[in-house]
N, C-alpha and C positions, 0 to 999 in steps of 0.2 A: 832691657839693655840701656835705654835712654835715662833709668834712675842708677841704673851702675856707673855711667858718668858720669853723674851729678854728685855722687859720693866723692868718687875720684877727684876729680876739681875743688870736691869741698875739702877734701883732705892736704890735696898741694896749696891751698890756698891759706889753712891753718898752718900747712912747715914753715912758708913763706912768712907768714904775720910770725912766728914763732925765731925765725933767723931774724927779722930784723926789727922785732921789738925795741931791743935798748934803744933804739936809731933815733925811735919816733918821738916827737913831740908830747907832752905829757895829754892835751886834747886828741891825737890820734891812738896815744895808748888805750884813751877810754871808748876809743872805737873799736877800735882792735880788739877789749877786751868783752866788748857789747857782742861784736863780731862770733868771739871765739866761745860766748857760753850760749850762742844760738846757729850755730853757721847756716844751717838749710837756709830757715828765715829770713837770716840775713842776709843772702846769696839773691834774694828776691826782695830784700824790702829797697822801697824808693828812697830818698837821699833826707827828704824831712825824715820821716817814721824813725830810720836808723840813726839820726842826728837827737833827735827826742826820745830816743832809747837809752844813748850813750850820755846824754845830757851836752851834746857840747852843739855848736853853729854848725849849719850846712857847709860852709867851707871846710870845715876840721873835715868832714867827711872824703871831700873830695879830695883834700890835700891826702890824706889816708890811702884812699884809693890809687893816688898817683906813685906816694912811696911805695905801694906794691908793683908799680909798673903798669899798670892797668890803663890804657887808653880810654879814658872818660868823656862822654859826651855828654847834656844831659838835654833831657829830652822837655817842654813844657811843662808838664806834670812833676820835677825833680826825680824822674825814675833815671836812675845809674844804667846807661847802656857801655858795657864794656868789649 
């Protein structure tokens, strides 16, 4: 049951990024896009790994996250607690 959630969330979370693409900044696009051809992965990777995926700065990342709505903290290690 706990991976049928994890589908689910990964799925609203790709509508999300998909409604407001045009929005974003062209460095969050590339997050977004890093995002959208790996979601599991990306659901779990920490804020460097997924900023050196997408090629852009840790900010871009987090700015990304914030356009989604996402309540980010981050944690010593740069892992994204939402």
């Amino acid at each position: 049951m706990k991976h049928t959630q994890k589908l689910i969330n990964s799925t609203n979370m790709l509508l999300l990024i998909s409604s407001i693409y045009s929005s974003l900044t062209k460095a969050e696009k590339k997050v977004a896009d890093a995002v959208q051809s790996n979601s599991e992965e990306a659901v779990l990777a920490i804020v460097t790994d997924l900023a050196e995926r997408a090629g852009v700065g840790e900010t871009s990342v987090i700015r990304f996250c914030r356009a989604l709505g996402l309540n980010v903290e981050i944690q010593h290690d740069s892992q994204i607690i939402a």
